[in-house]
BALOBA-1460 file (C-alpha; in Angstrom, 3 decimals):
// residues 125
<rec num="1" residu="x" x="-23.328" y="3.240" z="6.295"/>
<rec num="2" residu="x" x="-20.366" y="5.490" z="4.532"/>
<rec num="3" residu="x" x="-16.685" y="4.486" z="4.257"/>
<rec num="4" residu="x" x="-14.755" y="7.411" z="4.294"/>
<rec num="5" residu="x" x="-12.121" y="5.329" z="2.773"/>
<rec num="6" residu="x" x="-12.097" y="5.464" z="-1.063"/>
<rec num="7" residu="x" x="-9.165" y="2.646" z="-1.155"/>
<rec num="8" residu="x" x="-9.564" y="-0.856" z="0.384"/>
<rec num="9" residu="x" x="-6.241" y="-2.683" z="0.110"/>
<rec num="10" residu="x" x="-6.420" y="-6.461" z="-0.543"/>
<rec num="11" residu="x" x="-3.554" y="-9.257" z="-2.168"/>
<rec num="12" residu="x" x="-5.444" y="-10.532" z="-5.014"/>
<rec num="13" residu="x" x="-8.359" y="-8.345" z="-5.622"/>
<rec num="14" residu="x" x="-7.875" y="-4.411" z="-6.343"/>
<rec num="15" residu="x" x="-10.536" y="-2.064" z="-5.414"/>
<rec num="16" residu="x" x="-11.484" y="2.126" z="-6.523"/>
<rec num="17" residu="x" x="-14.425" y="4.247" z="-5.798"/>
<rec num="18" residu="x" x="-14.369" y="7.529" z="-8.295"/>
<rec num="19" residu="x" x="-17.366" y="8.987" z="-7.108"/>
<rec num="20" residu="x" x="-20.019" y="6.779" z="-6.976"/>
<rec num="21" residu="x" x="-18.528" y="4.287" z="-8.867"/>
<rec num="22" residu="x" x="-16.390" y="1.557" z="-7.329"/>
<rec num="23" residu="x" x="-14.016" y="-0.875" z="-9.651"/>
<rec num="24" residu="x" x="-13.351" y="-4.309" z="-8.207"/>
<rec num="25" residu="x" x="-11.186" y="-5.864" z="-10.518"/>
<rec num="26" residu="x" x="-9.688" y="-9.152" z="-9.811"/>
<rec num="27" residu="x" x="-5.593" y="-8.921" z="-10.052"/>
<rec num="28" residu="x" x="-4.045" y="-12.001" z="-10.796"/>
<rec num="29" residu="x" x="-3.066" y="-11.843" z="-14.409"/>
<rec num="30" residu="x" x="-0.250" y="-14.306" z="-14.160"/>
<rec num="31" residu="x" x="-2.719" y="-17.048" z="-13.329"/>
<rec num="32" residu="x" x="-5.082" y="-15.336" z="-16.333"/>
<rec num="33" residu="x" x="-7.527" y="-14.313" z="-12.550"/>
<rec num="34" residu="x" x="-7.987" y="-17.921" z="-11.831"/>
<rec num="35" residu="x" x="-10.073" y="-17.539" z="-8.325"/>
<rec num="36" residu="x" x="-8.767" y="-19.446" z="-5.704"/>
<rec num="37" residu="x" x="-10.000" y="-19.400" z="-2.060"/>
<rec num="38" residu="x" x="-8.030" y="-16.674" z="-0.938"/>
<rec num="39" residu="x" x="-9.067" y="-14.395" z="-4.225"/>
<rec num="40" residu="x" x="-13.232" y="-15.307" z="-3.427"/>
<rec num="41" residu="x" x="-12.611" y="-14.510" z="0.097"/>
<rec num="42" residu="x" x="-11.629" y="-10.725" z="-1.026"/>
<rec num="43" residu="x" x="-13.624" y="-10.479" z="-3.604"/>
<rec num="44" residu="x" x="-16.446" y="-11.121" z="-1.205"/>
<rec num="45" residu="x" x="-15.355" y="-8.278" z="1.296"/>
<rec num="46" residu="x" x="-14.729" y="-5.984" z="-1.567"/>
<rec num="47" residu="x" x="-18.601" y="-6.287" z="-2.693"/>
<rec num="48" residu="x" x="-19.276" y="-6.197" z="1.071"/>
<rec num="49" residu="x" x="-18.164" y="-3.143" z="1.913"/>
<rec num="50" residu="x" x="-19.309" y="-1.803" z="-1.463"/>
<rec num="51" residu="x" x="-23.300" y="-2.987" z="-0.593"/>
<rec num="52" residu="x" x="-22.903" y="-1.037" z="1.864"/>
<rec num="53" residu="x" x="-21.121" y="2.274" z="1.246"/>
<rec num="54" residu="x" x="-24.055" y="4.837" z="0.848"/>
<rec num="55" residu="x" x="-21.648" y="6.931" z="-1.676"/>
<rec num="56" residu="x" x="-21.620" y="3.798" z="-4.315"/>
<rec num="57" residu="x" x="-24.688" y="3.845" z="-5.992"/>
<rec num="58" residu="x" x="-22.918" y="1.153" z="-8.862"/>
<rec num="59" residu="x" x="-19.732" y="-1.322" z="-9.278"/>
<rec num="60" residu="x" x="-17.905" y="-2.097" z="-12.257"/>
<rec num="61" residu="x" x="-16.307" y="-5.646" z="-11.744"/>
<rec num="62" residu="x" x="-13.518" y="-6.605" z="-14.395"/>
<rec num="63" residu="x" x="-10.161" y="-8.776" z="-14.233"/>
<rec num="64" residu="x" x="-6.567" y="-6.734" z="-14.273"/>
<rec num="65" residu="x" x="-4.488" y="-7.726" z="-17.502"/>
<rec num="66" residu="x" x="-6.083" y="-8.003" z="-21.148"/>
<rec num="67" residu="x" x="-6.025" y="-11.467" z="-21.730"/>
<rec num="68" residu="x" x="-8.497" y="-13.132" z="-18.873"/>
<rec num="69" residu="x" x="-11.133" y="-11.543" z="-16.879"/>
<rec num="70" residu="x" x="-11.350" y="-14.836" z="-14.723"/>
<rec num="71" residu="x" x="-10.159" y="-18.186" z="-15.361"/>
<rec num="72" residu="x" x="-12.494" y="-20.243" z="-13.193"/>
<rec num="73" residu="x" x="-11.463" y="-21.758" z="-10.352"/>
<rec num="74" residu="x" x="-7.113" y="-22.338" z="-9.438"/>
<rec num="75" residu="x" x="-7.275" y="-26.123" z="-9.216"/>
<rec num="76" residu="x" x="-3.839" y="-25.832" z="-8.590"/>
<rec num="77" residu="x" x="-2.139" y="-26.011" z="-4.877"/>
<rec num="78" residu="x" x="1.637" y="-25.915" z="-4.880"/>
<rec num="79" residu="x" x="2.118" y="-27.097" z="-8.339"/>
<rec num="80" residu="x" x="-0.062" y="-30.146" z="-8.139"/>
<rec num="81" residu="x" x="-3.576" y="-30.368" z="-8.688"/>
<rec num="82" residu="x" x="-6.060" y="-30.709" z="-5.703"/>
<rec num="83" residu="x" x="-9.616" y="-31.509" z="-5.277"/>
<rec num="84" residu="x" x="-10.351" y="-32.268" z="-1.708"/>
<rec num="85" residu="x" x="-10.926" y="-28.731" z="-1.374"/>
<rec num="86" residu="x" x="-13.193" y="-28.292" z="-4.541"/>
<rec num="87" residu="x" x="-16.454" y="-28.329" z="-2.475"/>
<rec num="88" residu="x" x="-15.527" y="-25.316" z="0.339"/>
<rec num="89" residu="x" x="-14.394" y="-23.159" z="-2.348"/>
<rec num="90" residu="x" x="-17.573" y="-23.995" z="-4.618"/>
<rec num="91" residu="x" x="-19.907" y="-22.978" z="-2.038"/>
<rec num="92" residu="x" x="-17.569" y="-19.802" z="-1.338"/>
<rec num="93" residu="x" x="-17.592" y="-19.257" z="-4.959"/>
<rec num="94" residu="x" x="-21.338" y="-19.281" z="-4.974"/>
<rec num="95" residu="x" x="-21.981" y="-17.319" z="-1.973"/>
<rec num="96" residu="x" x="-19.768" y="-14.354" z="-3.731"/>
<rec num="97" residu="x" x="-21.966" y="-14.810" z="-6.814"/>
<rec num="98" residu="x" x="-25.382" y="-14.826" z="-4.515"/>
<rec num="99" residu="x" x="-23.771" y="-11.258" z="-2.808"/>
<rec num="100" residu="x" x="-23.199" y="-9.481" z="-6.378"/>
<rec num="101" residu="x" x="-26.911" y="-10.673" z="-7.676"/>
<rec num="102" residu="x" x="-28.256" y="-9.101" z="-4.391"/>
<rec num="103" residu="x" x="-26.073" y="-6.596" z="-3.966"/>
<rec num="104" residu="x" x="-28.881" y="-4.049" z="-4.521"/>
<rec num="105" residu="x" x="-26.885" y="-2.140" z="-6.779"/>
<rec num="106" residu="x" x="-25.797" y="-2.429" z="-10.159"/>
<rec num="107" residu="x" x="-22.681" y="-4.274" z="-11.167"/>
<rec num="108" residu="x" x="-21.495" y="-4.225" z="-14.760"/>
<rec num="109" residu="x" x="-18.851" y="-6.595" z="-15.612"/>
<rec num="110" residu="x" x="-16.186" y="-5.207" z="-17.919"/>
<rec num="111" residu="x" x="-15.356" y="-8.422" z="-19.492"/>
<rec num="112" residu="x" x="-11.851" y="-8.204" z="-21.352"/>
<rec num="113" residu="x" x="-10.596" y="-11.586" z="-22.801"/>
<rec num="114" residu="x" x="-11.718" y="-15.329" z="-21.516"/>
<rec num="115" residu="x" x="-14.034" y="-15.345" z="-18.813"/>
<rec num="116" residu="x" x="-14.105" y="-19.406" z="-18.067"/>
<rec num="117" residu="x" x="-16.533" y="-21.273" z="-15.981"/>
<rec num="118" residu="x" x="-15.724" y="-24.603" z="-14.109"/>
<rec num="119" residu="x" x="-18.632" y="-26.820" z="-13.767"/>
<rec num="120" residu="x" x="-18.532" y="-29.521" z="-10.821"/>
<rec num="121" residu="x" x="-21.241" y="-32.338" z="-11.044"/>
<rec num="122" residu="x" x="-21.719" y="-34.425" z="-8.008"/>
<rec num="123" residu="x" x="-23.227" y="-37.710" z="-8.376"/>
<rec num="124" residu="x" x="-24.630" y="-40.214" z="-5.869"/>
<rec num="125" residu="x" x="-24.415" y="-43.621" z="-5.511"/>
């Protein structure tokens, strides 16, 4: 399936084709591209719509600014920090990584500056 659109316009994430080439680039340089919910959600129907576009045949992912590509996850809500809402955006978070591994294309990310990882460990008992 084609999009004859070559611009999809979202808040937080920015999205190109040239071609077949299409640049997702996350766009929240103030926050150095920390991902919050609203950023994933995006994200995921950028690389969506790009998995299946016939015309893209590859996607170069980066972060808009030069000093962050992504700062892990925006723990922050309103100025205050949050966490009740860690585990929804973690499993968004991961099913956005799961689409770009099987996207069936390839995706080269154009890392420029920190790219920062938040681990969350869970224990029981």
């Amino acid at each position: 399936m084609s999009s004859p659109a070559s611009a999809l316009k979202l808040e937080n994430v920015l999205y190109e084709k040239k071609g077949p080439i299409a640049y997702v680039t996350i766009n929240r340089p103030k926050v150095l591209n920390a991902l919050n919910a609203k950023t994933i959600s995006e994200l995921r129907s950028a690389f969506r719509r790009r998995r299946d576009d016939s015309e893209v045949r590859g996607v170069v992912f980066t972060g808009a600014g030069d000093k962050s590509f992504a700062a892990g996850a925006d723990n922050r809500r309103n100025g205050q920090r949050y966490a009740a809402h860690g585990g929804t955006e973690n499993t968004s978070g991961q099913a956005l990584t799961d689409l770009i591994e099987n996207l069936g294309k390839p995706v080269i990310a154009a890392v420029n500056g920190f790219a920062l990882v938040v681990a969350v460990e869970t224990v029981d008992g």
